[in-house]
MIBAPA-735544 format. One record per residue (C-alpha): residue number from 0; z negated, x negated, y; residue in three letters. Coordinates in nm, 4 decimals, decimal comma. Example, Ala and Ser with C-alpha at 12.3 -4.5 7.8 and 13.67 -1.06 7.14 Angstrom:
BEGIN
REC    k        pz        px        py    r
REC    0   -0,7800   -1,2300   -0,4500  ALA
REC    1   -0,7140   -1,3670   -0,1060  SER
//
This chain:
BEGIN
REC    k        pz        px        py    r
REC    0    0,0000    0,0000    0,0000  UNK
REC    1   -0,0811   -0,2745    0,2018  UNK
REC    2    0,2772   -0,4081    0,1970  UNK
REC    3    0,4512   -0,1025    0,2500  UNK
REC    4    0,2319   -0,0511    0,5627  UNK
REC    5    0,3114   -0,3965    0,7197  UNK
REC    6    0,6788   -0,3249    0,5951  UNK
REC    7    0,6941   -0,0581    0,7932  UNK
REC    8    0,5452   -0,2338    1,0855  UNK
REC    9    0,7987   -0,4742    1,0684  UNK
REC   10    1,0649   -0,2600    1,0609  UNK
REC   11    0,9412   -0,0734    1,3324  UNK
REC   12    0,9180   -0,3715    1,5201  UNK
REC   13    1,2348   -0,4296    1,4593  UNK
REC   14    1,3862   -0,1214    1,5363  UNK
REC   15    1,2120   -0,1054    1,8422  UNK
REC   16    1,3295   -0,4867    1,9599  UNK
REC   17    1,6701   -0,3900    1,8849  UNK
REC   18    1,6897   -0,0733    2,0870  UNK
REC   19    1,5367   -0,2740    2,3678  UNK
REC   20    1,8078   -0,5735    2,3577  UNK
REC   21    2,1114   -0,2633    2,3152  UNK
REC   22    1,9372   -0,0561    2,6323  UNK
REC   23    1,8943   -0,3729    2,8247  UNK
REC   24    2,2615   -0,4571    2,7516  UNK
REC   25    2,3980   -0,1118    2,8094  UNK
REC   26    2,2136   -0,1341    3,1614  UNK
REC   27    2,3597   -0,4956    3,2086  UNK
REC   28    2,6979   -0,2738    3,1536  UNK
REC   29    2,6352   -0,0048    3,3694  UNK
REC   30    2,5660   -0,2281    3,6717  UNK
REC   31    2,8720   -0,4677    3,6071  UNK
REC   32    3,0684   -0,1133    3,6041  UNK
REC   33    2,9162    0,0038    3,9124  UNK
REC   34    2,9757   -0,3231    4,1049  UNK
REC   35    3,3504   -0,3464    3,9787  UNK
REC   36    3,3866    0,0253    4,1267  UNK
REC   37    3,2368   -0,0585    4,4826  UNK
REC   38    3,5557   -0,1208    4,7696  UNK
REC   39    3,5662   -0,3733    4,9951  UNK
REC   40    3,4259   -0,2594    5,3356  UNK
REC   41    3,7761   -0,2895    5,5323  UNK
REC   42    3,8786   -0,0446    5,2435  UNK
REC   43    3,5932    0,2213    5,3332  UNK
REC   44    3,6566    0,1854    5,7256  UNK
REC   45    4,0564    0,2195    5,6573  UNK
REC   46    3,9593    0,5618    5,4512  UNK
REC   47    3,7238    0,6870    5,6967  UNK
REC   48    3,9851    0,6738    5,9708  UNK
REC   49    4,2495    0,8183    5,7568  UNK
REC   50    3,9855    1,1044    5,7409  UNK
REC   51    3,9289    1,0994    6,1441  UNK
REC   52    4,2714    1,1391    6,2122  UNK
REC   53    4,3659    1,3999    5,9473  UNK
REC   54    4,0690    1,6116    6,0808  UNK
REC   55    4,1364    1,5294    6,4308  UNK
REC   56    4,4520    1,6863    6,3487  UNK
REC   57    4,3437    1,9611    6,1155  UNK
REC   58    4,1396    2,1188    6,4211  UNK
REC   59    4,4148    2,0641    6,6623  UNK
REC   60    4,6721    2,2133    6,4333  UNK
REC   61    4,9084    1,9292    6,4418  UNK
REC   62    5,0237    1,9855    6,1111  UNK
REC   63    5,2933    1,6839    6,1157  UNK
REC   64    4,9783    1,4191    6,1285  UNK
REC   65    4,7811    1,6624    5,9123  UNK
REC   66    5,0443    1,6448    5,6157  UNK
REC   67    5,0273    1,2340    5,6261  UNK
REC   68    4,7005    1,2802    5,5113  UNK
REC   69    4,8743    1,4012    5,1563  UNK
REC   70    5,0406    1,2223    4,8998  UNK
REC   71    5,4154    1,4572    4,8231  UNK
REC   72    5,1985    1,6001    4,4982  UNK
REC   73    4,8927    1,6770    4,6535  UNK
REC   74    4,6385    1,9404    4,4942  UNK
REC   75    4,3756    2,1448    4,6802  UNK
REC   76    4,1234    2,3074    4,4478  UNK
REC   77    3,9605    2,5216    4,6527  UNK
REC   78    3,6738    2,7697    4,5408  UNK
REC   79    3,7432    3,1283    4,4065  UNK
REC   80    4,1326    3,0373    4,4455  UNK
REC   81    4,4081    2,8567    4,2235  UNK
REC   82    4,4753    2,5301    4,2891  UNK
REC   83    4,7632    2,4710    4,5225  UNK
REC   84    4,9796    2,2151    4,4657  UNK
REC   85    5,2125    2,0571    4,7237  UNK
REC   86    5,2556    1,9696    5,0763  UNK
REC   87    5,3997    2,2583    5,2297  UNK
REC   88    5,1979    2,5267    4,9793  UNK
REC   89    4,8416    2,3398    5,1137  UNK
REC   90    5,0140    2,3589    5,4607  UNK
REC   91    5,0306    2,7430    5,4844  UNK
REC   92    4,6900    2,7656    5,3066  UNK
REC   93    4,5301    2,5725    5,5488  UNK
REC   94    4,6966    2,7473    5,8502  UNK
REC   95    4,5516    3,0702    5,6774  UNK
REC   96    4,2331    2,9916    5,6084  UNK
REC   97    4,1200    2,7502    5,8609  UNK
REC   98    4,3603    2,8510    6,1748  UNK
REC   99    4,0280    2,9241    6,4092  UNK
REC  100    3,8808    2,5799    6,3356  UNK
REC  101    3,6712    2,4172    6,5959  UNK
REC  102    3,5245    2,0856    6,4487  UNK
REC  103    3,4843    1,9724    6,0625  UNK
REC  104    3,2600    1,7606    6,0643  UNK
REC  105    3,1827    1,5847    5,6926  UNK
REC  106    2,8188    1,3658    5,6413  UNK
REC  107    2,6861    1,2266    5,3494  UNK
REC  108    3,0206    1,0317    5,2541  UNK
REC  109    3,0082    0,8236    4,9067  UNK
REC  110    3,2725    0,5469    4,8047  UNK
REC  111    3,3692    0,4422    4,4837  UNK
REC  112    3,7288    0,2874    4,3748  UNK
REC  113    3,9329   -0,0365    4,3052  UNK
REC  114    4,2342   -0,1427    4,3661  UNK
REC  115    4,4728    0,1646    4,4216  UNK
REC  116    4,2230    0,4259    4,3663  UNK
REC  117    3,9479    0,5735    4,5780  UNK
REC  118    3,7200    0,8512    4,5122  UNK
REC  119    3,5314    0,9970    4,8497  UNK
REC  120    3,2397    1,2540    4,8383  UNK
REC  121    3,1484    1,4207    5,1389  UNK
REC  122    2,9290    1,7188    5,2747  UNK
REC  123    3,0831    1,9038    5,5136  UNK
REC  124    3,0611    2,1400    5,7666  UNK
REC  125    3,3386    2,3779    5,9627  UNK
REC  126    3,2658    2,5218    6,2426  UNK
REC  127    3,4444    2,7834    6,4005  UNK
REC  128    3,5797    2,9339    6,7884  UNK
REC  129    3,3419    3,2096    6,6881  UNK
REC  130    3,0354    2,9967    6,6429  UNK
REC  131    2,9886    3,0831    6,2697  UNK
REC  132    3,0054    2,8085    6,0167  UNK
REC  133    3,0601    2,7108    5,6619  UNK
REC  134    2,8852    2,4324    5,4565  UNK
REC  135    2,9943    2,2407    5,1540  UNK
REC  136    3,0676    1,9088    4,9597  UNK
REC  137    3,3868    1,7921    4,8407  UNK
REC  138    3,4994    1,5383    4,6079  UNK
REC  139    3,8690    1,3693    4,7294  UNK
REC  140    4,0674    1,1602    4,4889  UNK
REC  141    4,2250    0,9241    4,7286  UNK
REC  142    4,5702    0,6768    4,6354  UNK
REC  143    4,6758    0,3738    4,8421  UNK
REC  144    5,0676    0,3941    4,8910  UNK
REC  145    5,3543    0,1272    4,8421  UNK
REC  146    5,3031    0,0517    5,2336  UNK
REC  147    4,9205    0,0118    5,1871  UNK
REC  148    4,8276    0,4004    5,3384  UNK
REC  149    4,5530    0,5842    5,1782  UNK
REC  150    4,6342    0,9370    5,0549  UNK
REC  151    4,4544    1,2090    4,9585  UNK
REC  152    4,5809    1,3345    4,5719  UNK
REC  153    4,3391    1,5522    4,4589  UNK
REC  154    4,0945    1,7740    4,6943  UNK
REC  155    3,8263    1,9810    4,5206  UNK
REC  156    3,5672    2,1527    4,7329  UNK
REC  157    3,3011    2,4067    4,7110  UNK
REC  158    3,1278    2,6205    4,9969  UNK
REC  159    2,7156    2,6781    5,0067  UNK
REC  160    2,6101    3,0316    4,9667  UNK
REC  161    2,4638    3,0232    5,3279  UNK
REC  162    2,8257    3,0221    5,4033  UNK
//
């Protein structure tokens, strides 16, 4: 009995050292992963002012410098709707939905990406001529072009339920 009890000791021990040594390496993983997906800071200012001008425009209804904002296969996901795919479709939406815009302001803004590839989160928050307001987050799938540009892809947003 006495063997069998320091048997299973051991192989407790065991077990437990290995799970330690595959957690501690599966950690070591996850933060080599995370650092690879950080962008370089001139990346995140180039986005962010990609984003300033599009909503610059958005609220001014310049839909020419608007549309820039989009790569030619864009897709909005908004809530409670189908997606909408391309340029001029997301165009009219847009016009539709947000035509009395007076400021969109976005807060809480997350980068991840490499190379290429860029994935923003945002809150955000439209405000409208008629005071009221609308609150949400949004996840945009962002593409760097053959001339360098950023692009947003892939828009998918949701809207609080104080909105």
């Amino acid at each position: 009995m006495l063997v069998r009890r320091s048997t299973r000791i051991a192989l407790a021990v065991a077990v437990a050292l290995f799970a330690a040594g595959s957690l501690s390496s599966t950690a070591a993983k996850a933060e080599a992963m995370a650092e690879s997906l950080t962008l370089p800071e001139a990346e995140v200012t180039a986005i962010r002012q990609v984003f300033k001008t599009a909503t610059d425009a958005l609220v001014a209804g310049d839909w020419k410098v608007w549309s820039e904002f989009w790569t030619k296969d864009a897709v909005l996901m908004p809530p409670n709707h189908p997606s909408i795919a391309g340029l001029e479709k997301l165009r009219k939406f847009v016009q539709v939905d947000l035509s009395a815009l007076k400021d969109f302001k976005q807060s809480d803004w997350t980068f991840e990406g490499r190379g290429d590839l860029a994935i923003v989160t945002t809150g955000m928050e439209w405000i409208f001529k008629d005071g009221k307001s609308k609150t949400g987050k949004q996840i945009v799938v962002m593409v760097k072009d053959a001339e360098g540009d950023w692009r947003a892809q892939k828009v998918i947003y949701n809207l609080n339920g104080d909105s």
